[in-house]
Structure formats: structure tokens, C-alpha cells
N, C-alpha and C positions, 0 to 999 in steps of 0.2 A: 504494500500500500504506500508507502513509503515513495518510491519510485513513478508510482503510478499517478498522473495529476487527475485522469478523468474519474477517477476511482476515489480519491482524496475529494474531489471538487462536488461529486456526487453526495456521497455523505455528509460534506457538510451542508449539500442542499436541504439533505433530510434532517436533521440536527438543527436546522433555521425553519423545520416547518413544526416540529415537535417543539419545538420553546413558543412560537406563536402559536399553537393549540393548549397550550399550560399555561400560556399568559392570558388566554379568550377564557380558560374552564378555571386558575386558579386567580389568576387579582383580578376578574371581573366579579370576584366574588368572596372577597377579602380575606382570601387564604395566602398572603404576601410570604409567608414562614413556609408553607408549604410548596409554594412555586422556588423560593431561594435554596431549599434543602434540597429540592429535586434537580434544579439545575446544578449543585453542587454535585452532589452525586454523578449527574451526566460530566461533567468535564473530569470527575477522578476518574472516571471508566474510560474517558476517552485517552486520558494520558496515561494509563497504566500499559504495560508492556509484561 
């Protein structure tokens, strides 16, 4: 993946649709801790090797 841009450039397409559907289902609806804790999580996933 590393190597790869169209493979890199892809997921973070999906990673920028998944934070826009947490952001419509959790802070339109004042779960701000629970949208920050989820995104936290997604970026230690994504940096972990």
C-alpha cells in the first residue's frame, strides 16, 4: 500500500466518507465524545503496522 498511490488515494477517499457519516449521525446529535473517541481510534488503526 505503501507504494501504491491509487490504493492509498482510495482509502482515504473512504476514511473522508466514514468521518462525514459520524459527523451527520454523531455531532448532529451531541455525541461530540463519541464522534472524537471514534475518530481517535480510526487514525491508531490506520497508523498501526
Amino acid at each position: 500500500m505503501e507504494n501504491d498511490e491509487v490504493l492509498r488515494e482510495k482509502l482515504f477517499q473512504e476514511y473522508e466518507m466514514i468521518a462525514e457519516y459520524l459527523k451527520q449521525k454523531l455531532l448532529n446529535h451531541g455525541l461530540e465524545k463519541e464522534f472524537r473517541d471514534i475518530r481517535e481510534l480510526i487514525s491508531k488503526i490506520v497508523k498501526y503496522r
